[in-house]
Phi, psi and omega in degrees: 000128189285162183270142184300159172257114182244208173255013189252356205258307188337131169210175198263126162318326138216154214321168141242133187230151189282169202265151189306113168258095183308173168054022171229050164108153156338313179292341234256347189071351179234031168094164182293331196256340163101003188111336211268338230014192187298148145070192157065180180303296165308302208268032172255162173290136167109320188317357176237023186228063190262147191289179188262159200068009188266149207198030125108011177113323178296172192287110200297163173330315184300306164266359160282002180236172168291169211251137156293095168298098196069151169307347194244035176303207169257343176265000196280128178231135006274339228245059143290176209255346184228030163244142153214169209257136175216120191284146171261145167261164149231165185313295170331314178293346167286005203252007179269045207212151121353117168289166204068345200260177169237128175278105190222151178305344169290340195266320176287354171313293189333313194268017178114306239287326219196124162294316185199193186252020169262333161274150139346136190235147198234080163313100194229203222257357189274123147127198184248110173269148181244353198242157128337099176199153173284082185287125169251092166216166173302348177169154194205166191295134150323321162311290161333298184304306176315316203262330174299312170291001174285327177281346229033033194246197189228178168213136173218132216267132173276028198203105178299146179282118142321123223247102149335117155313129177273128181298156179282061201278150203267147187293138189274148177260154167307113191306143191279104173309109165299139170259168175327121194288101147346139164277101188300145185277141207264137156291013145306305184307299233302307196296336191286336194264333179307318201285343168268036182270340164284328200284304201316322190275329174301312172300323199298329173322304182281332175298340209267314185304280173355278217306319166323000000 
């Protein structure tokens, strides 16, 4: 007959053994150093809870490479000042709509197309449309544009596109004519030009008497 149960009798259903307390001497069963070995990195408290990127004290990845300066640099994406973030479509993805229907970022959420309305949608050029349909988006491909009016369907941009600065070309100065070189004189001219030095003394000859 099994024994009543009381508070002098309570025992655990099985043996229990106690847990190993390492790292209090030599008595401890696990040696003078507890396992740890000598010294070093490993035998401090914490050594196995090291933050992420610690690289043993050398200069971590992070701080060996360049530095972005600030979120709104030119290189900071999206939200740098001469970048911008654009989800893309493509044409081909479109042919699950309705012929007739408009195409807008809410609807391509509806459809799969697109996780949410906070970025800008981007229309481009891959793949084929047969339907009709009315596009409402922030911006679209040449390509895109072509194949969409091809379908016989339209586009109207929720975003005017920014108009390319025209560059400064710095002003050309005007090339420096050299002028015409005289032309050396040939002895054909020379001879053609002597003889009229005498007709000239005849007149003034004749001019002289008159004048008297």
């Amino acid at each position: 007959m099994a024994e009543k149960l009381n508070l002098t009798s309570l025992k655990p259903a099985q043996s229990r053994k106690d847990r190993k307390r390492i790292g209090r001497g030599i008595g401890s069963g696990k040696g003078r150093y507890s396992g740890r070995g000598i010294k070093g990195q490993k035998s401090r408290a914490g050594s196995h809870k090291m933050r992420a990127g610690f690289e043993g004290g050398q200069m971590p990845i992070y701080m060996r490479l360049g530095k972005l300066r600030g979120a709104t640099s030119k290189d900071a994406m999206p939200i740098g000042p001469f970048r911008t973030s654009t989800a893309p479509v493509n044409v081909g993805s479109l042919d699950r709509f309705a012929d007739g229907a408009e195409v807008t970022p809410e609807s391509l959420v509806e459809a799969g197309l697109l996780k949410n309305t906070k970025t800008d949608v981007k229309l481009l050029g891959n793949g084929e449309l047969k339907k009709k349909l009315t596009i409402r988006v922030h911006a679209i491909s040449a390509t895109a544009r072509e194949k969409v009016e091809q379908a016989g369907g339209t586009v109207s941009l929720l975003k005017e596109p920014k108009l390319k600065k025209k560059k400064k070309h710095s002003k050309v100065r005007p090339e420096t004519v050299a002028p015409e070189a005289e032309a050396p004189e040939t002895p054909a001219a020379a001879a053609t030009e002597a003889p009229a030095e005498p007709e000239a003394a005849d007149q003034a000859e004749e001019q002289a008497p008159e004048e008297e």
